[in-house]
N, C-alpha and C positions, 0 to 999 in steps of 0.2 A: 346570248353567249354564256356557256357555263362558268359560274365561279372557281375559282385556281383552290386547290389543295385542304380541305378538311383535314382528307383521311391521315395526314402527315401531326394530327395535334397531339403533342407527347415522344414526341420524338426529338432527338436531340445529338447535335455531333453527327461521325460516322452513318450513325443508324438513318439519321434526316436525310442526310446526301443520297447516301443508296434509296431511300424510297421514291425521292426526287427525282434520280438517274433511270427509273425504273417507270415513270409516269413520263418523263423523254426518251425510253424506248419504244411506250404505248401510244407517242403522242399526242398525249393527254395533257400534257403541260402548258395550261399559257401563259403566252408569250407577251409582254406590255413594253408599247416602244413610245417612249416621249420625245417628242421634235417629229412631226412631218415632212420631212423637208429631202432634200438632194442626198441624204443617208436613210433615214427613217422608212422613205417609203419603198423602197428597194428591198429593206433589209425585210421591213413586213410582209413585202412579195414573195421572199423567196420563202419566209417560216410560213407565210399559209400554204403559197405549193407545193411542198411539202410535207402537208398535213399536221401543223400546228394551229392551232386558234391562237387568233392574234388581237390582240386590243392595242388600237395608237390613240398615242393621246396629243392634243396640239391647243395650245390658247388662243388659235385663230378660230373662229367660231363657222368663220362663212366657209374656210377651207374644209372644215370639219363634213359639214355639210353636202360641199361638194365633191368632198371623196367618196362619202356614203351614196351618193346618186349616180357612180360612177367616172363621175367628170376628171379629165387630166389636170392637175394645178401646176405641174412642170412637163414641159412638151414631150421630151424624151422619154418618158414614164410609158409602157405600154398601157391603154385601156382595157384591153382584150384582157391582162392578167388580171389587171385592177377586179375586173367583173366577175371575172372568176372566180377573184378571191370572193367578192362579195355575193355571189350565188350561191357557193358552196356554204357561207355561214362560215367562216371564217375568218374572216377580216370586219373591224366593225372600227370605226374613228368615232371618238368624243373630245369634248374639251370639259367634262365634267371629272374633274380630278380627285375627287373622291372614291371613285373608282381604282383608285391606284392600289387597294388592299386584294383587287381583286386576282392580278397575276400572279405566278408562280416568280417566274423573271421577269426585269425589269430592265429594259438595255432605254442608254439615254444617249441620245443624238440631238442636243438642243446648241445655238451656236457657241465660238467662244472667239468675240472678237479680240481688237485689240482699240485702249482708250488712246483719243487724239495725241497723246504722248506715248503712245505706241510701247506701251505697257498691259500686261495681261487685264481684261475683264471676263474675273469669272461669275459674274452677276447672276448669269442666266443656268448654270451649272447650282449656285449657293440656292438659288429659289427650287430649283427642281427637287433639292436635294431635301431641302424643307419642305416640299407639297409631299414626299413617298414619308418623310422620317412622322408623317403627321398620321400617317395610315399604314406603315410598316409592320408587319406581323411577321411571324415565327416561320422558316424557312424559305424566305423572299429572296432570288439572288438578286441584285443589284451588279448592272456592268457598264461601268462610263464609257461611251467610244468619241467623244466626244475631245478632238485633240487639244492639247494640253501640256502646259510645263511637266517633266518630273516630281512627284512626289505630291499632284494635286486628288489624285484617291485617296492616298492614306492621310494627308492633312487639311484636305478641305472637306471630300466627302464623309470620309470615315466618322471624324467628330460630329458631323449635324446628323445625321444618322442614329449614331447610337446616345443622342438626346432623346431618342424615341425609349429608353429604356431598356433595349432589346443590345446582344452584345457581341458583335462582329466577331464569326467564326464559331460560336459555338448556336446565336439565334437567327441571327441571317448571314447570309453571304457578300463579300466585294470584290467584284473586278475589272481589269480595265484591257478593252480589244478596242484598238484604236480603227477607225473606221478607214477605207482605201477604197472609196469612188472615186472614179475617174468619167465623171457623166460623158455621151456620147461615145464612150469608147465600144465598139462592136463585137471586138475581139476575148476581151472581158470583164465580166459584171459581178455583183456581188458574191453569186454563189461559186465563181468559178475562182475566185482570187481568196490563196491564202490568207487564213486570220488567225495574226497573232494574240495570244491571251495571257496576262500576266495576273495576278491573285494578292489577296491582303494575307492567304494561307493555304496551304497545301490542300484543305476541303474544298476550301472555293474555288481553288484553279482545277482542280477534280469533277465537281459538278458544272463548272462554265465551261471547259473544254467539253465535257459531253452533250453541253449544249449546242453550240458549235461543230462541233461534230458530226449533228445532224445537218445543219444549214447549209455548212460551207463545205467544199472539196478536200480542204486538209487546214487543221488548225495547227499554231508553231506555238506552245508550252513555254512562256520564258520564267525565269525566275521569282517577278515581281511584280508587281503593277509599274512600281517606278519602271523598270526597264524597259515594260508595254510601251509605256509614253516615251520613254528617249527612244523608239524605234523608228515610231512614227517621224516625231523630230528629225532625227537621223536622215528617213528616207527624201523627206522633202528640204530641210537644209542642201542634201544633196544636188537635190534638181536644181534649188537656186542658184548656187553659190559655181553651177555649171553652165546653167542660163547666162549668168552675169558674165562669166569668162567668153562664151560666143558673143555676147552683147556687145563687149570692148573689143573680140576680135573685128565685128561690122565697124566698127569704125577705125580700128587702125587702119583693114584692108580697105577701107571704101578711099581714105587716103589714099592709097598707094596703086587705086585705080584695081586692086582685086575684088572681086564676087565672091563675096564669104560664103554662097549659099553652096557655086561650085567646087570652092575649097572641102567643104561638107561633104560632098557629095562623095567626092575621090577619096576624102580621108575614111570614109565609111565603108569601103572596099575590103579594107586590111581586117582580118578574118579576129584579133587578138589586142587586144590592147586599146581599144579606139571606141568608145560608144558615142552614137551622134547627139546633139542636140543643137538647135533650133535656137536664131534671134527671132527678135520681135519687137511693138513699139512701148514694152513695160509687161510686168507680169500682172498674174490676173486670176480671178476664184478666190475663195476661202483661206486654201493652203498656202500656198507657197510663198505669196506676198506676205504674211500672217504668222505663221509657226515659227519661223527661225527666230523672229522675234521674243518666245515665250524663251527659246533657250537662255537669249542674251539678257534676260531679264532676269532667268534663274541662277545665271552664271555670278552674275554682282553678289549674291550672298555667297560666292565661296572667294571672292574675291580673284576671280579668272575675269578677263579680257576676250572675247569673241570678234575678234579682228578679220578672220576669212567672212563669217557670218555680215556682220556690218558692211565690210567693202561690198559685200556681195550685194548687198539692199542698197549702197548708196549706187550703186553703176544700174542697176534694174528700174528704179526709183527716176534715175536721169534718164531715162531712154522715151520716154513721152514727146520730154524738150527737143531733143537729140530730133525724132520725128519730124518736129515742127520746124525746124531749123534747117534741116534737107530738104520738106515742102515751100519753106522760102526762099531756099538757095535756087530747087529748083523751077520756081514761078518768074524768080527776076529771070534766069538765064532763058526759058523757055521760052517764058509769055512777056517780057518784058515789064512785069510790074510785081507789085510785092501786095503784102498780105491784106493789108488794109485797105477795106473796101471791096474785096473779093470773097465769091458766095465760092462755098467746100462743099461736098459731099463727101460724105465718110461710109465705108462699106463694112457693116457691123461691127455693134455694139455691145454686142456679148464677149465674154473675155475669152471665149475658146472658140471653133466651128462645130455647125452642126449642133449645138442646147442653145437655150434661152435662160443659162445662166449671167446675172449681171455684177455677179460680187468683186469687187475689185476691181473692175474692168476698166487696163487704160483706156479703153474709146474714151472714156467719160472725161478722164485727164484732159485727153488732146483735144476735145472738145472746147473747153473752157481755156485752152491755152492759143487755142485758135481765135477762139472769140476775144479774147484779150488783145490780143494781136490788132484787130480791128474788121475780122472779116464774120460775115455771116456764115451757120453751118449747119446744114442737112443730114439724115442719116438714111441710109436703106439698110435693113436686116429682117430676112424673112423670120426671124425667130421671136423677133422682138419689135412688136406692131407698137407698143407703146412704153418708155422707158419708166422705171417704176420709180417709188420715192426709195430714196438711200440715206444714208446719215449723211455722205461730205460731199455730197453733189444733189442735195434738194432744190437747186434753183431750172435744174435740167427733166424735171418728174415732169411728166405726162407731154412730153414730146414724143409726135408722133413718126413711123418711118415713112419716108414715101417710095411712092414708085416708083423703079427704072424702066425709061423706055429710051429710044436715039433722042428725041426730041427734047427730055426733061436733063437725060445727061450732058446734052450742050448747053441747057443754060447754065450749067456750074463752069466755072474759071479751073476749079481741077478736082480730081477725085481724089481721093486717101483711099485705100484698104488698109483696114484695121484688123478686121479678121475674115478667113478665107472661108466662108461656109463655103460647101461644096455645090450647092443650087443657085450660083448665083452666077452671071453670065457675063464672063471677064470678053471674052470676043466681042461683045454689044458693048462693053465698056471702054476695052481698047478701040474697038474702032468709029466711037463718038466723044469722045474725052478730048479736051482740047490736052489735058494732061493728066496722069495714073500716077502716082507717087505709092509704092506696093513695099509696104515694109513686112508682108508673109512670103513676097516670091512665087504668087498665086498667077500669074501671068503667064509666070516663064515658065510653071510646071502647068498651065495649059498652051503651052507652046507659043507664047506671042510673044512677040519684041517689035521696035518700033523707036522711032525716036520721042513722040509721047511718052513713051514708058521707062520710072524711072523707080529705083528702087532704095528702101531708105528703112 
């Protein structure tokens, strides 16, 4: 793979950008993405088919390896493009970071969780930023998408950066385009979904919007880098703090003997004013459990209070238990016995349908709240044949799924659905299940009911 940018040495300011801009019309530009993962490898899909040369870089050595051979390391990932990319000589994965002088841009997708007191870790954002600032040369754009409190470009990135001697805006570039995968979604994918781009100055949001430009369908120009990040923020606070409101609606209505799914359903009719969203038995992935929490964290230094935010993660956060406590209710009432001493199967483990992503995923919650309980517990998830190690549920790693057939589903006491992949065979379930406790509503939307089936 060719080296990024010679012919740019002696240039400077305006004059850099434009030669830049000009080597992203020729597609000559490459493109260097850190983090392989449920962002990175998407994002490198769509710059090589496109006709970018793309270098990923990742600190897992064996992933490395096995993207260079073609292999899927995330299920939903096409092969077929992967190969593509890598036939054509475009796509190349290393975990030799030294290499990082070698891109023109440099877009970073590595995680940013959150510590056991549920406070920002930008651990793995500061290292990254010190592997590029250790090899950073004269017209390198730099663009965080990695999401993020306000204001972590200009004072976390920014400073380790130009420790490299080099001096934001006039020797290299920063900006931040917050990443919006929605893995498994069909309808759309990286290259089809707008990308926002906000800049540490008017050159860098100049040349990273023409980056993006080429990539993606329409880029949205905002202000700043900070405002890139409260967008992000923004849209998933959103989803939560919506979540949570249908979450408390399933239980008032489940009192008062309403179906909050068919409440949903009717209220989703009216053409204005009404967008739907979906309970469930906790939230789950990277986002959404995760983000709102960076805001509430950024908020205490202005001394502001995030009261919708918080309520919103405490009622999400309860909805595990909430689960468990319906699967109890309903065992005594069904089966005449309670939790203890009764084997569960749980029907996926992944925190969405249809990926084999496991981050956040309450299965793992209810798991461990079932087992405390006193009852043994099984999983079937075609996505996820073995569950991987995590930070706050390492004692559940390398549990395997098993098979469903009539025979294996009677010997369970009852099933949970946890989440609804679409290949899994709720009819075979429903009508060998001594009980189905379906907190997706996966049943009723393949049309079964039954007095077994109970919804939670």
């Amino acid at each position: 793979m060719a080296l990024g940018g010679n012919e740019t040495d002696g240039l400077h300011g305006p004059a850099l950008v434009a030669a830049l801009k000009e080597k992203i019309a020729r597609k000559l530009l490459l493109v260097g993405i850190v983090g392989l993962g449920y962002v990175g490898i998407p994002l490198a899909l769509v710059s090589a088919r496109v006709g970018f040369p793309v270098l990923g870089f990742d600190i897992d050595a064996e992933r490395v390896k096995r993207l260079n051979k073609g292999e899927a390391v995330i299920k939903h990932i096409r092969t077929d493009v992967l190969n593509e990319a890598l036939a054509s000589k475009r796509f190349e994965a290393t975990d030799n970071f030294d290499r990082l002088a070698e891109p023109d841009a440099i877009l970073i997708a590595v995680p940013t969780p959150l510590t056991k007191h549920r406070e920002p870790d930008p651990l793995s954002v500061e290292q990254t930023a010190r592997a590029i600032a250790k090899r950073l040369r004269r017209g390198q754009l730099v663009v965080l998408e990695s999401t993020t409190w306000p204001g972590t470009t200009k004072e976390i990135l920014r400073p380790i950066l130009e420790t490299s001697g080099l001096v934001c805006g006039q020797d290299f570039f920063l900006a931040f385009s917050p990443e919006r995968e929605d893995p498994g979604n069909q309808q759309f994918g990286t290259a089809t979904i707008p990308k926002v781009v906000g800049a540490e100055d008017p050159l860098a949001l100049d040349y990273a919007t023409a980056l993006y430009d080429a990539l993606i369908v329409k880029t949205v120009p905002v202000s700043s880098s900070a405002t890139a990040e409260a967008v992000k923020l923004t849209e998933n606070i959103f989803r939560s703090v919506n979540i949570a409101l249908v979450n408390e609606l399933k239980v008032i209505y489940d009192k008062m003997g309403i179906d909050v799914w068919e409440v949903i359903d009717a209220a989703k009719t009216k053409p204005f004013g009404f967008m739907p969203f979906y309970p469930g038995p906790g939230l789950g992935g990277h986002c959404i459990p995760i983000d709102p929490f960076y805001l509430t964290w950024k908020a205490r230094e202005f001394d502001v209070t995030t009261r919708f935010i918080e309520l919103a993660g405490q009622i999400n956060t309860a909805m595990p238990q909430y689960v468990v406590d319906r699967l109890r209710e309903a065992m005594d009432r069904t089966l005449k016995r309670g939790l203890n001493g009764a084997s569960i199967l749980i029907i996926g483990v992944a925190y969405k349908k249809n990926v084999d992503d496991m981050r956040e995923s309450p299965s793992l919650r209810l798991i461990e709240l079932i087992e405390h309980a006193g009852a043994s517990v099984a999983y079937h998830d075609p996505y996820v044949p073995v569950i991987p190690m995590t930070r706050e549920h390492a004692s559940l790693a390398g549990r395997k799924s098993v098979p469903i057939t009539a025979a294996t589903i009677k010997d369970f006491d009852a099933v949970l659905i946890a989440t609804d992949h679409d290949d899994v065979d709720y009819k075979l379930l429903a009508a060998n299940a001594k009980l189905v406790v379906d907190t997706r509503n996966a049943c009723a939307r393949a049309g079964l009911s039954g007095p077994n089936l109970v919804k939670a």
